[in-house]
N, C-alpha and C positions, 0 to 999 in steps of 0.2 A: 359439747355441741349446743347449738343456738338454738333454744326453743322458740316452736313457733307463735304462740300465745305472747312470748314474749316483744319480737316482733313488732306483732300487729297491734298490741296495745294501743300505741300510740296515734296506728292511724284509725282504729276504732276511735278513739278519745277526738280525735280531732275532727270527724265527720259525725257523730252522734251530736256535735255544735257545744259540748261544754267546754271546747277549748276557745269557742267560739269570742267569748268574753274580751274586750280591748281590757287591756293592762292598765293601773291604776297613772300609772305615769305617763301613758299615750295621752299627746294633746286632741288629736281628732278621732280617737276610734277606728275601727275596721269598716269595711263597706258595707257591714251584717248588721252593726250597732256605732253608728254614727255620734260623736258628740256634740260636736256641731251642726245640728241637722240643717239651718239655713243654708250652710257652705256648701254640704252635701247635695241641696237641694236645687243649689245655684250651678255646683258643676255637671247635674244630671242637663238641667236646662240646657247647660251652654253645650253640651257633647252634643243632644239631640238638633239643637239649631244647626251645629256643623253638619251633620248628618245629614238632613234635610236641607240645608245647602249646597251640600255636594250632591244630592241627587238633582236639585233641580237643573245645578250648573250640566253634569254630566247629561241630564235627558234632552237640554237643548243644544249641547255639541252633536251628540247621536244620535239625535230625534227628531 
């Protein structure tokens, strides 16, 4: 039988953030720990400009 400790190891390990770590051979890192931080910082920009241009577009169709 499949013990339960055994299990859950792994998703304790992976939410208590020590799995958290980007792998030495990742070019950019995870979204937690970015290696690129400019690129990171350029795609945060450019999501939020979309964002904000879809809201403005959408509030003067329905507004």
């Amino acid at each position: 039988m499949i013990d339960k400790n055994d299990t859950m190891k792994p998703l304790e390990d992976r939410f208590s953030g020590e799995d958290d770590k980007p792998a030495p051979e990742e070019e950019y890192g995870n979204i937690h720990h970015p290696k690129k931080h400019l690129l990171t910082g350029a795609l945060y920009t450019l999501a939020l400009a979309a964002v904000l241009a879809a809201a403005i577009l959408f509030s003067r169709i329905w507004g």
